[in-house]
C-alpha positions in Angstrom: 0.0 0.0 0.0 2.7 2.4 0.7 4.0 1.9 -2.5 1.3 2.8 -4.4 0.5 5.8 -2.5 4.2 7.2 -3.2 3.5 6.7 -7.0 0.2 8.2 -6.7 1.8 11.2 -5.4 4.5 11.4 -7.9 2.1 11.6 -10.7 0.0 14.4 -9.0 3.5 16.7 -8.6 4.4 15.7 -12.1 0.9 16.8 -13.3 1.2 20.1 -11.0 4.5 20.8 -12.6 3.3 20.6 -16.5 0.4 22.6 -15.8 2.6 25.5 -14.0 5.4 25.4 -17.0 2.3 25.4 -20.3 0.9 28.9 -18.2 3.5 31.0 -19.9 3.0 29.5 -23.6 -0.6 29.9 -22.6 0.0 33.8 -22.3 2.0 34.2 -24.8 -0.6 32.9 -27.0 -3.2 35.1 -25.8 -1.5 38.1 -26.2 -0.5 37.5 -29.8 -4.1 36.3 -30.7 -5.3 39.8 -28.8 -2.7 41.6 -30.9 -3.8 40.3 -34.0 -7.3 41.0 -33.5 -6.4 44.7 -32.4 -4.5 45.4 -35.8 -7.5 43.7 -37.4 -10.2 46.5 -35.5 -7.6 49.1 -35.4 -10.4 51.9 -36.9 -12.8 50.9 -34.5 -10.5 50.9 -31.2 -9.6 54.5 -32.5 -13.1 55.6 -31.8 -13.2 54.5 -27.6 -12.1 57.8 -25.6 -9.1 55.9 -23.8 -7.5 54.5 -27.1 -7.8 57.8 -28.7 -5.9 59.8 -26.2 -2.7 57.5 -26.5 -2.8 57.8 -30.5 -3.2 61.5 -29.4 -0.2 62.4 -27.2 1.9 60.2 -29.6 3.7 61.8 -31.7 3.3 61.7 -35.5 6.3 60.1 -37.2 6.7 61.9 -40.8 7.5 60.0 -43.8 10.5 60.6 -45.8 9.5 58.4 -48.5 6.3 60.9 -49.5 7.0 62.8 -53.2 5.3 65.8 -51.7 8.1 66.4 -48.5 11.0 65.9 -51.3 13.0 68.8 -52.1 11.6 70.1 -55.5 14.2 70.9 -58.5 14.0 74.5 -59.8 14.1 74.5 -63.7 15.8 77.8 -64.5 15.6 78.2 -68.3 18.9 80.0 -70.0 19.1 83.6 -70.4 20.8 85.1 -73.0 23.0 88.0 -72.3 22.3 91.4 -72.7 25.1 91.7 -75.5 24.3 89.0 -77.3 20.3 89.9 -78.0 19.3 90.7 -81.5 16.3 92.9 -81.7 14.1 92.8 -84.1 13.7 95.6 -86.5 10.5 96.5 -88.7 11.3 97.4 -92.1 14.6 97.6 -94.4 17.8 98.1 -92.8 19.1 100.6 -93.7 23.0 100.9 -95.0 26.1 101.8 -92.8 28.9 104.0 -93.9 32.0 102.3 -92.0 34.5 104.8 -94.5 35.8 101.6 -96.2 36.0 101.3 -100.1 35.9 98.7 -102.2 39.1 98.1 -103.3 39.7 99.6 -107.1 40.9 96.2 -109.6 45.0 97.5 -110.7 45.1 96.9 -114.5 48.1 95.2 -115.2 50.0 95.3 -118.9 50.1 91.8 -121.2 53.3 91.0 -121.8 53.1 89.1 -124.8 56.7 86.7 -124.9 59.3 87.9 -127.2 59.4 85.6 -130.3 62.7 83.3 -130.5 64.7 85.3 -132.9 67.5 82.9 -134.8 70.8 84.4 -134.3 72.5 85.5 -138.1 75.8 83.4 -137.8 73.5 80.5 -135.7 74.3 77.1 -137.2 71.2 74.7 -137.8 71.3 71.0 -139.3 70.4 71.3 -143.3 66.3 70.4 -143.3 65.7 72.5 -140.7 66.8 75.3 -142.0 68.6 76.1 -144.9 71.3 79.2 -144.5 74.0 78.6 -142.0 73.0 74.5 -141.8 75.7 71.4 -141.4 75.2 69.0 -144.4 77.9 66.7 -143.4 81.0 66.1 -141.3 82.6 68.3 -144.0 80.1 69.8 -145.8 78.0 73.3 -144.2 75.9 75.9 -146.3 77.1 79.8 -145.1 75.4 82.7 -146.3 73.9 80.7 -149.1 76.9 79.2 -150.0 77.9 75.5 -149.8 81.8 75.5 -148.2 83.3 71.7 -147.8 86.2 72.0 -145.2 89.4 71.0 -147.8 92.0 70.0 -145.0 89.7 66.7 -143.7 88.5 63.5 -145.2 85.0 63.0 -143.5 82.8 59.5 -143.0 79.5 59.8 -145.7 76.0 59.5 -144.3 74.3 59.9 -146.8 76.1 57.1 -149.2 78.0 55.0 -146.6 79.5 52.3 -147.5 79.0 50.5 -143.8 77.0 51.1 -140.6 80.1 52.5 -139.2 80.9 55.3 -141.7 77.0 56.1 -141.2 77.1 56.2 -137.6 80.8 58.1 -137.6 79.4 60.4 -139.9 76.9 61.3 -137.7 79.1 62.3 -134.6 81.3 64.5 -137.2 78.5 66.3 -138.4 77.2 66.7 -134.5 81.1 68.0 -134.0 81.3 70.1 -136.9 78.1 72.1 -135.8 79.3 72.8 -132.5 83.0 73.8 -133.5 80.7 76.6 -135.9 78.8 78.1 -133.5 81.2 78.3 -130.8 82.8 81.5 -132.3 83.6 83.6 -135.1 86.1 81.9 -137.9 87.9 83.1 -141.2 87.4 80.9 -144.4 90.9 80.9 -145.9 91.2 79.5 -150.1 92.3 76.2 -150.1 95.9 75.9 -152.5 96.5 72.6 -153.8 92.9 71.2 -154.4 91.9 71.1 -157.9 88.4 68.8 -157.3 86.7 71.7 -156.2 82.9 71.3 -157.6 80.8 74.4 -159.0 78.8 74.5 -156.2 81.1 74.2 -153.6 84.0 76.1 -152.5 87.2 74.4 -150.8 87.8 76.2 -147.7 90.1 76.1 -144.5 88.4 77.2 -141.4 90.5 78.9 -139.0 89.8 80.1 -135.4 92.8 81.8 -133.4 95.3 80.7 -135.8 94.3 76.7 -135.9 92.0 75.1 -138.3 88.6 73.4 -137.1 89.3 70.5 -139.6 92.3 69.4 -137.5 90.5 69.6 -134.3 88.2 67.0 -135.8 91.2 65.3 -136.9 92.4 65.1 -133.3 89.3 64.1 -131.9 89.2 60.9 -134.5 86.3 61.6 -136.3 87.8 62.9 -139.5 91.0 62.0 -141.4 93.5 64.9 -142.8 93.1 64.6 -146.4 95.8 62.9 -149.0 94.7 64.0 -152.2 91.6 61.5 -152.0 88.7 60.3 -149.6 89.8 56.4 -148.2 87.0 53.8 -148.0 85.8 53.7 -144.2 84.3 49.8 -144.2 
């Protein structure tokens, strides 16, 4: 018997104890249930006089997050200056003297380029024109006259016998031209030559005392003539 009243009793302060530890669960429960239903019937708990003094005295918490308590931006449209304004004027405008003049255009003479003038003693190759011209390496028309140089012995171009004598031809004819015009010369009678033609005169040309013929000589384009022209080929 004692035994079971010990465990009767143990189950009584066991029971005692689980109902003393739920009470504050129990609370808390109550409380958030009575909350909820508050924030449910908030309009109507403002109307009762006791509710509406605390919502009174408390004091009003402004939003910062409303557009209407947000610093407003001030649109300031661009002003011309005063100097730079144009005004607008009715009518023509009329014309302002500043004292300058349109510049006056200068006339300036045509000068018309002086026409190549051939000089008289100005030798030429024969075709081109026909005075003072170089036939040949021996051979050149002067003052109308055809002169054949009578101390030389020159290479034909016009009846070679060879290439060469063409071609050497050439370059004493090129020689004899520029030996002409570089200066004034004397034709001198040639003594000795009788093969003189009608129309041509055997002449020695001298410049400074030494005759163009043996220049060409010396230069070996011409040979000093022996009483007969020498094939070439």
């Amino acid at each position: 018997m004692g035994k079971a009243t010990t465990s009767r009793g143990r189950r009584r302060g066991s029971r005692t104890k689980k109902q003393g530890g739920m009470l504050p669960w129990y609370l808390a429960a109550v409380l958030t249930v009575g909350g909820v239903v508050a924030y449910d019937h908030r309009g109507q708990l403002r109307d009762l006089p006791a509710i509406s003094e605390i919502f009174a005295s408390a004091p009003k918490a402004r939003s910062t997050s409303r557009a209407e308590d947000r610093p407003k931006a001030v649109v300031r449209a661009a002003v011309p200056p005063a100097a730079n304004r144009t005004k607008t004027v009715d009518g023509p405008i009329p014309a302002v003297n500043v004292g300058l003049a349109a510049p006056t255009p200068v006339e300036r003479p045509v000068v018309q380029p002086a026409a190549l003038q051939p000089q008289a003693n100005q030798f030429y190759f024969c075709g081109i024109r026909n005075d003072n011209c170089v036939i040949d390496g021996a051979t050149f028309r002067y003052h109308g006259e055809i002169v054949r140089v009578a101390d030389i012995d020159a290479p034909r171009t016009k009846q070679a016998g060879c290439d060469g004598e063409r071609a050497r031809g050439f370059y004493a004819k090129q020689r004899l031209r520029e030996l002409l015009n570089a200066g004034d010369f004397r034709l001198i009678e040639a003594i000795g030559r009788d093969d003189d033609k009608a129309s041509e005169k055997l002449r020695v040309v001298m410049r400074d005392g030494r005759s163009l013929g043996s220049i060409l000589v010396s230069e070996g384009l011409v040979r000093p003539w022996k009483g007969q022209s020498t094939p070439w080929c």
